[in-house]
PyMOL CGO cylinders between C-alpha atoms (Angstrom):
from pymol import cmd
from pymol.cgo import CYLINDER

trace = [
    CYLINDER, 0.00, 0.00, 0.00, 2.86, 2.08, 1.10, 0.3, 1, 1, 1, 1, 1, 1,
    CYLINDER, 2.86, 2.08, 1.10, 3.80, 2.09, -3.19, 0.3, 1, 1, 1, 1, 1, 1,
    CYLINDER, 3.80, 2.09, -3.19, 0.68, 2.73, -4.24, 0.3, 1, 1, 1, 1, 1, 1,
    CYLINDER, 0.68, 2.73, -4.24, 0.48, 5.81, -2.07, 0.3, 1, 1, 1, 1, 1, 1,
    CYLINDER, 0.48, 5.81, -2.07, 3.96, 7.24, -3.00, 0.3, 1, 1, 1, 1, 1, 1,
    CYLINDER, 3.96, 7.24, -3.00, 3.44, 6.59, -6.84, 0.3, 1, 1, 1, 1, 1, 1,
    CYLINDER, 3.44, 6.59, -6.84, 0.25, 8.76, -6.24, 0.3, 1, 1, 1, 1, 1, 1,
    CYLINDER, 0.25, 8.76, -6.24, 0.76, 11.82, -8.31, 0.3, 1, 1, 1, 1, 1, 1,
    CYLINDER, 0.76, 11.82, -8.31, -1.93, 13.01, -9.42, 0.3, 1, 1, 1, 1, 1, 1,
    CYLINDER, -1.93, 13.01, -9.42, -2.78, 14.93, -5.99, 0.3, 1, 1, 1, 1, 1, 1,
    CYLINDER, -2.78, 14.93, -5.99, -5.94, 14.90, -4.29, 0.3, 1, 1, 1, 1, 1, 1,
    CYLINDER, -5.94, 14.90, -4.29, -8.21, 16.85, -6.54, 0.3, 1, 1, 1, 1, 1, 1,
    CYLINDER, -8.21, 16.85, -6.54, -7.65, 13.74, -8.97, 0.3, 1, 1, 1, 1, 1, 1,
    CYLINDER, -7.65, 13.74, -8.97, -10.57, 11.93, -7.07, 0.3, 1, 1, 1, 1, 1, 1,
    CYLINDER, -10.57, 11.93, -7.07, -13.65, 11.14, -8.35, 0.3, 1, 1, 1, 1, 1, 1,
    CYLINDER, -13.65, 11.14, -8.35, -16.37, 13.18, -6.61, 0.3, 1, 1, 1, 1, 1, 1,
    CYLINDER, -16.37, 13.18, -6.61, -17.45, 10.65, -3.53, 0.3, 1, 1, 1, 1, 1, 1,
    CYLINDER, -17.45, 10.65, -3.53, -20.93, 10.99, -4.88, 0.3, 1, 1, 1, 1, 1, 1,
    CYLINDER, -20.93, 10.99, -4.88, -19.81, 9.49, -8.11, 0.3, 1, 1, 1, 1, 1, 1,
    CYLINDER, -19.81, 9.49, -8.11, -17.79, 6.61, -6.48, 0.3, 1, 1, 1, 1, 1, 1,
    CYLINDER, -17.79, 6.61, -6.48, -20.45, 5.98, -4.12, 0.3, 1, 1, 1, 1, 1, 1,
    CYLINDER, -20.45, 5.98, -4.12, -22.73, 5.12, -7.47, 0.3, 1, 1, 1, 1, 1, 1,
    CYLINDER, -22.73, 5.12, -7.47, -20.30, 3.24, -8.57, 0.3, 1, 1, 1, 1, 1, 1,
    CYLINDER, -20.30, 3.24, -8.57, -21.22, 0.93, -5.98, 0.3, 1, 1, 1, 1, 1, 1,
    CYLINDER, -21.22, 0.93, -5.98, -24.03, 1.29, -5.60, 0.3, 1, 1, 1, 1, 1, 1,
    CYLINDER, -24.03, 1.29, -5.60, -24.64, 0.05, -9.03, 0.3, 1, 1, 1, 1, 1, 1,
    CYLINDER, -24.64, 0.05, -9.03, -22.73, -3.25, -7.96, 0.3, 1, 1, 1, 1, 1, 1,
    CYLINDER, -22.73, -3.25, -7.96, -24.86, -3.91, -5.42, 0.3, 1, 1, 1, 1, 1, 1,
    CYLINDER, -24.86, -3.91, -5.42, -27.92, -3.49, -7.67, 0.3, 1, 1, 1, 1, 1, 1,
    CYLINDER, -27.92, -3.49, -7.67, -26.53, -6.45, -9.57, 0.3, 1, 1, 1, 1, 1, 1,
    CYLINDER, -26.53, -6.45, -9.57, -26.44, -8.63, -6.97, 0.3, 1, 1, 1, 1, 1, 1,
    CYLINDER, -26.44, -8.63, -6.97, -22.88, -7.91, -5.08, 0.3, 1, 1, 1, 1, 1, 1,
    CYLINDER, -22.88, -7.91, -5.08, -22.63, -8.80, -1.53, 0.3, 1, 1, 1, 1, 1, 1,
    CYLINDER, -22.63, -8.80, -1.53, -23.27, -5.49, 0.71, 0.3, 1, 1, 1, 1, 1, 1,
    CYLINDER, -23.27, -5.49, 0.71, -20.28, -6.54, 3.31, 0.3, 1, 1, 1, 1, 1, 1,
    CYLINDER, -20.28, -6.54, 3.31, -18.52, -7.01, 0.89, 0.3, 1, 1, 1, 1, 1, 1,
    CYLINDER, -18.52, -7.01, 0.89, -18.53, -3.82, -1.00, 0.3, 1, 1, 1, 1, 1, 1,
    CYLINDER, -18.53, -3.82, -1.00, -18.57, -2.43, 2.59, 0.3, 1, 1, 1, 1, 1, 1,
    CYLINDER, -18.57, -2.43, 2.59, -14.97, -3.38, 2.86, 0.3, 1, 1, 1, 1, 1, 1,
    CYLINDER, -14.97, -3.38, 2.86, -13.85, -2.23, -0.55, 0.3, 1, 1, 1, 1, 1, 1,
    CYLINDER, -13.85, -2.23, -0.55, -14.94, 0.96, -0.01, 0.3, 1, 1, 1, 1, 1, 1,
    CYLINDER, -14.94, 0.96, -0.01, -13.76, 1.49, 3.54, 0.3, 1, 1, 1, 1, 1, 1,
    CYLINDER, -13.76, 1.49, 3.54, -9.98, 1.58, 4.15, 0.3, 1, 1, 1, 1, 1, 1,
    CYLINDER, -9.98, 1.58, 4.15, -8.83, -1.26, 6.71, 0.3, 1, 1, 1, 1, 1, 1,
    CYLINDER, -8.83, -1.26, 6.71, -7.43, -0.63, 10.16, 0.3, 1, 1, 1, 1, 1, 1,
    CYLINDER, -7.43, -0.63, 10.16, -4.44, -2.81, 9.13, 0.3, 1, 1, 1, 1, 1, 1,
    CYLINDER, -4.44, -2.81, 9.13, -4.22, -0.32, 6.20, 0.3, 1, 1, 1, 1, 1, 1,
    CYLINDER, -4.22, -0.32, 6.20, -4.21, 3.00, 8.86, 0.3, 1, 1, 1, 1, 1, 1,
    CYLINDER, -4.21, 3.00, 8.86, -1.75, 1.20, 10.83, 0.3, 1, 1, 1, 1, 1, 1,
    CYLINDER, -1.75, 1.20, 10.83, 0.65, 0.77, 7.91, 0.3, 1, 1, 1, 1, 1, 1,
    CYLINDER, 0.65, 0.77, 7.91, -0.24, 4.51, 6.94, 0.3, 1, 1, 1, 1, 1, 1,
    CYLINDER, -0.24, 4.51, 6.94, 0.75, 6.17, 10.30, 0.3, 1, 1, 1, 1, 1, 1,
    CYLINDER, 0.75, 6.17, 10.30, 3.42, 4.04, 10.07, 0.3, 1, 1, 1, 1, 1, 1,
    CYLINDER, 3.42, 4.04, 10.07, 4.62, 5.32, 6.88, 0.3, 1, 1, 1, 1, 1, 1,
    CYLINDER, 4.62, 5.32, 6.88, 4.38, 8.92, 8.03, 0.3, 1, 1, 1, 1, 1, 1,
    CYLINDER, 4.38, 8.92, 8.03, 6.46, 8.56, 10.83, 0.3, 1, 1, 1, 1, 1, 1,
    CYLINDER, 6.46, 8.56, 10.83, 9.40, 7.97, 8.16, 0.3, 1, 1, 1, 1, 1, 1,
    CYLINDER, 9.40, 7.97, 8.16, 7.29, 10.38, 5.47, 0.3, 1, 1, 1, 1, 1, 1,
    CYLINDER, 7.29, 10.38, 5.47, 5.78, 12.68, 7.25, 0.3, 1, 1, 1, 1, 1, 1,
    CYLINDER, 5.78, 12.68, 7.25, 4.34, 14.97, 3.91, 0.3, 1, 1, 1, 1, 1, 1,
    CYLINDER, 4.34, 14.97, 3.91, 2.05, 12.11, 2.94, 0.3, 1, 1, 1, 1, 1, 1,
    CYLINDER, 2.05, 12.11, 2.94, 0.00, 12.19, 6.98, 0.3, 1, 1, 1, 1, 1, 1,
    CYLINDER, 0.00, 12.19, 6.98, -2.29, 14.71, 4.65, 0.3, 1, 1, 1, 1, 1, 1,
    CYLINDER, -2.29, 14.71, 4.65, -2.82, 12.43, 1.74, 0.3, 1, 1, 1, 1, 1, 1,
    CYLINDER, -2.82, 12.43, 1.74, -3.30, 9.52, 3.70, 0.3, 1, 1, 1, 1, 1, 1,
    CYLINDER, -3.30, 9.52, 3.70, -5.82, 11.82, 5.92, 0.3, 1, 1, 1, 1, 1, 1,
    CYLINDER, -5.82, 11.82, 5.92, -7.48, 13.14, 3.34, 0.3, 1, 1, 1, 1, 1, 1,
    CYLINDER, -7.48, 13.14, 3.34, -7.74, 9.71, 1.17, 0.3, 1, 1, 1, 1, 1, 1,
    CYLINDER, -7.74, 9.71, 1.17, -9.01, 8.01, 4.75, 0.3, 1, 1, 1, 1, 1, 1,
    CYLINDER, -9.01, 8.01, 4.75, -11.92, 11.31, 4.77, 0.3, 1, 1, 1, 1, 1, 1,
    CYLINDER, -11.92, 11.31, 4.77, -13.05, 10.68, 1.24, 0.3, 1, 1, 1, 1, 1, 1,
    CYLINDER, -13.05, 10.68, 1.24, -13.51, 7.11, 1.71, 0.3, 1, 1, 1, 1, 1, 1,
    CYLINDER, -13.51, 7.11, 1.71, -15.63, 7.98, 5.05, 0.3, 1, 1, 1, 1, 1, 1,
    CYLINDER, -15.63, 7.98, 5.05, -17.83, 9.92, 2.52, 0.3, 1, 1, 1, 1, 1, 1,
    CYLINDER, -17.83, 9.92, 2.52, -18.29, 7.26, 0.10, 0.3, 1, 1, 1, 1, 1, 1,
    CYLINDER, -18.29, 7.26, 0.10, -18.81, 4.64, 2.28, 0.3, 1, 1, 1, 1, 1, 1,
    CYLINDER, -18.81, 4.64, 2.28, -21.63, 7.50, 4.34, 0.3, 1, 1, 1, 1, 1, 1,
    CYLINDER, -21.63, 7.50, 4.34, -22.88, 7.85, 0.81, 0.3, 1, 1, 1, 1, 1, 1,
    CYLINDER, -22.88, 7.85, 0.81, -23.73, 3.87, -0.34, 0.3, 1, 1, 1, 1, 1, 1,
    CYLINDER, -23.73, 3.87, -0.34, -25.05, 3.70, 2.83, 0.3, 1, 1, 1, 1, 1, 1,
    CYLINDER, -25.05, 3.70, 2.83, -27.76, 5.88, 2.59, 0.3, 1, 1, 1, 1, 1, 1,
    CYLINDER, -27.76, 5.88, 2.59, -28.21, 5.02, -0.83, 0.3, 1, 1, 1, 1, 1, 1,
    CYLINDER, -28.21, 5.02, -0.83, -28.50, 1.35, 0.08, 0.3, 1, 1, 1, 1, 1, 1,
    CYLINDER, -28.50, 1.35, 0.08, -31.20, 2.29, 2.96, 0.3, 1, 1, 1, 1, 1, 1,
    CYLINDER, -31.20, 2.29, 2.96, -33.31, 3.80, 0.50, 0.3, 1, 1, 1, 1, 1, 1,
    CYLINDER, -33.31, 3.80, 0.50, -33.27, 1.04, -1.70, 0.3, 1, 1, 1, 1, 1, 1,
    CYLINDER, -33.27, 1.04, -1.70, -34.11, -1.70, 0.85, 0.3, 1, 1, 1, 1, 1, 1,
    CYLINDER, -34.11, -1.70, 0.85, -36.59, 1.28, 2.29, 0.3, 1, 1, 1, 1, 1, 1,
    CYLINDER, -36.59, 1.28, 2.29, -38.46, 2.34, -1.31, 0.3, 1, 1, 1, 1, 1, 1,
    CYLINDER, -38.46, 2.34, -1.31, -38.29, -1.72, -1.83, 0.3, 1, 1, 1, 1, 1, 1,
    CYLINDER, -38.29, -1.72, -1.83, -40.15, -2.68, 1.24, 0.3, 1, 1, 1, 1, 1, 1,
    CYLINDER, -40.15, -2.68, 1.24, -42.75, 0.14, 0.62, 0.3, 1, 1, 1, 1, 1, 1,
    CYLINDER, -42.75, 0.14, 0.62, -43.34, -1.05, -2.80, 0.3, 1, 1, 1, 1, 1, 1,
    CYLINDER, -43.34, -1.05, -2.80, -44.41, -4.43, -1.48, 0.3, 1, 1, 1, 1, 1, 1,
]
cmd.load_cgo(trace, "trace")
């Protein structure tokens, strides 16, 4: 993970807006995809953080891309989330 992080250089306005990631998944799990399991795709691992803050204690000018790459996955995941409620909400109302 450490690589993929330092070989990031497109910067942080490179991301996808969260809303468009988040319907990215969404979409998955409208074909049939396993909600835990695109639960952990989209969130970032405490084993991952771990190896992060590790990382910054010998590189400390990525803490703020790890930080902000840790936020942005917060939103997505906050995003499918409430995405996912409506859909099992709307479905159960249309029964």
């Amino acid at each position: 993970m450490a690589t993929a992080v330092q070989d990031w250089d497109g910067g942080l306005e490179a991301l996808e807006p969260p809303q468009r990631e988040a319907a990215f998944f969404y979409g998955l799990f409208l074909r049939g995809h396993s909600l835990e399991e695109l639960r952990r795709d989209i969130a970032v691992s405490g084993e991952v953080v771990t190896r992060w803050q590790r990382l910054w204690g010998h590189e400390p000018h990525l803490r703020r891309r790890c930080e902000h790459m840790l936020r942005y996955r917060h939103q997505v995941l906050a995003i499918f989330n409430t995405l996912v409620s409506l859909e099992i909400a709307l479905s159960h109302w249309r029964q």
